[in-house]
N, C-alpha and C positions, 0 to 999 in steps of 0.2 A: 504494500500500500504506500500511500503519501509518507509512511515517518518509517518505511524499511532501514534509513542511511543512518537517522536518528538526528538530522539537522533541523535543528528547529526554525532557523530561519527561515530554509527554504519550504516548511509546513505551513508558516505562515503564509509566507507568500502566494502558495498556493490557494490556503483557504481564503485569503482576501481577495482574491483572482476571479474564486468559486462564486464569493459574495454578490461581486459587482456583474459578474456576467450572471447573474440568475438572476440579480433586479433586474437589468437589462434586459434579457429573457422577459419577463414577467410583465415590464412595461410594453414590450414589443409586443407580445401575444394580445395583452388588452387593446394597443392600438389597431392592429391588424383586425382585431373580431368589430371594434367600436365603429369601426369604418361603413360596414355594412348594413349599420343602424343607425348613425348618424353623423351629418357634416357641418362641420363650422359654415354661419353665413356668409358673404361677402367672398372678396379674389384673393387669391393666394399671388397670383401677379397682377398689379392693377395696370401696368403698362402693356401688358400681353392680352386683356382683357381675360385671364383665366381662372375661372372659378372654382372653389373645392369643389364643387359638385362634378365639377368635369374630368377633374381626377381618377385615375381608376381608382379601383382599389388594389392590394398587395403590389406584385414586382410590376407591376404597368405602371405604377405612378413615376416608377424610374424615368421613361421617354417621356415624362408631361411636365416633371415639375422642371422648371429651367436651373441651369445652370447656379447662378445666384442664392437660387432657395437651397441648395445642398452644402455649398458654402457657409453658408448663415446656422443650418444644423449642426453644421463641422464643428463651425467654430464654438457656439454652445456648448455642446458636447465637450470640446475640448480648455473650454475656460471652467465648467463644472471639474472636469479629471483633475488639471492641474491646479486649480484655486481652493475648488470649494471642498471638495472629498479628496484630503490627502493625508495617506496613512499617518495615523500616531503610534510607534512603538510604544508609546506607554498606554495605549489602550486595546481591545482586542478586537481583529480584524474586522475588520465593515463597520463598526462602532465610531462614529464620526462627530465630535466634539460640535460641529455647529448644526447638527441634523438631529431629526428627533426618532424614535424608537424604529427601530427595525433599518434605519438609514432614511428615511422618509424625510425631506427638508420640510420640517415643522416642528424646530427646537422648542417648542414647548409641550409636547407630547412624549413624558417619558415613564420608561418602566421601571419601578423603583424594588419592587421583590423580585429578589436573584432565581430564584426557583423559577414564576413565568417568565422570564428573563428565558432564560436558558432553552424553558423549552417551547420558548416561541422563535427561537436563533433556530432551534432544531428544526421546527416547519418551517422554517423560513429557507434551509437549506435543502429541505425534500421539495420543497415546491419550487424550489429557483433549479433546481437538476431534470424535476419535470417541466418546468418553463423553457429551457432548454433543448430539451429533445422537441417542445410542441412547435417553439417557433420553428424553428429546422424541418419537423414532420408538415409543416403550414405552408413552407418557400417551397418544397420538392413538390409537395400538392399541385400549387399556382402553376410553378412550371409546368408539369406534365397536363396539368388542365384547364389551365386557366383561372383560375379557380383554389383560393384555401377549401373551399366546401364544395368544389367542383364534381363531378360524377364522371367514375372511371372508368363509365361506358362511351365516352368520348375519345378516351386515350388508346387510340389502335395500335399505338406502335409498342406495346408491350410486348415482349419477349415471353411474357406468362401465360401470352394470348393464347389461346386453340387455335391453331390454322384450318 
């Protein structure tokens, strides 16, 4: 397993690797199903004239959103990694001093008994490993069918097919 070697810094690392990509995971799955049931008003580019609504949903939104809008994700994303969630050794992985319980940025929401503590880290780690495999099981879906919820009577080119 992760502590065969017995280095603990590298257990760490990994478990706080585990943490971040299964929020990740988790937000991703919510957005990807949210999509299908409902879209922000107004344009996602007001100079392209392009509206959420004309967005696809899943990997088609890739060819629609311009250039600029993935940029602007990027960098989000990447001012959150490096500013706002950045590890404390002296706290324990995914446990983020200006975030509030479970990593959720709403420092005033927190868990003060170490027992649900504990064993809400522990769901919090099964579901970010099944968030994980779902979003992944979501994107192969779309691919082959267009579709996260697509129907696999579409996809002829299976190799599983009967000929």
């Amino acid at each position: 397993g992760f502590t065969k070697n017995g280095d603990a810094d590298a257990f760490r690392r990994r478990r706080y690797i585990e943490l971040k990509h299964g929020r990740v995971s988790m937000l991703a799955c919510l957005g990807y199903i949210t999509a299908y049931y409902y879209r922000f008003p107004g344009e996602v580019s007001p100079s392209l004239g392009l509206k959420f609504e004309d967005v696809p949903n899943g990997l088609g939104a890739f060819s629609k959103v311009p250039l600029s809008g993935w940029a602007q994700m990027i960098f989000f994303a990447g001012t959150v990694e490096l500013f706002q969630y950045v590890d404390d050794p002296k706290r324990a992985p995914g446990d983020f001093e200006n975030a509030g319980f479970l990593g959720i940025p709403n420092g005033y929401l927190k868990i003060s008994d170490p027992e649900s503590k504990a064993k809400k880290l522990s769901a919090e780690i099964a579901n970010g490993r099944l968030a994980m495999m779902a979003i992944i099981g979501m994107f192969f879906q779309d691919g082959l069918t267009g579709s996260a919820w697509g129907d696999w009577a579409n996809y002829t080119d299976s190799p599983l097919r009967a000929h």
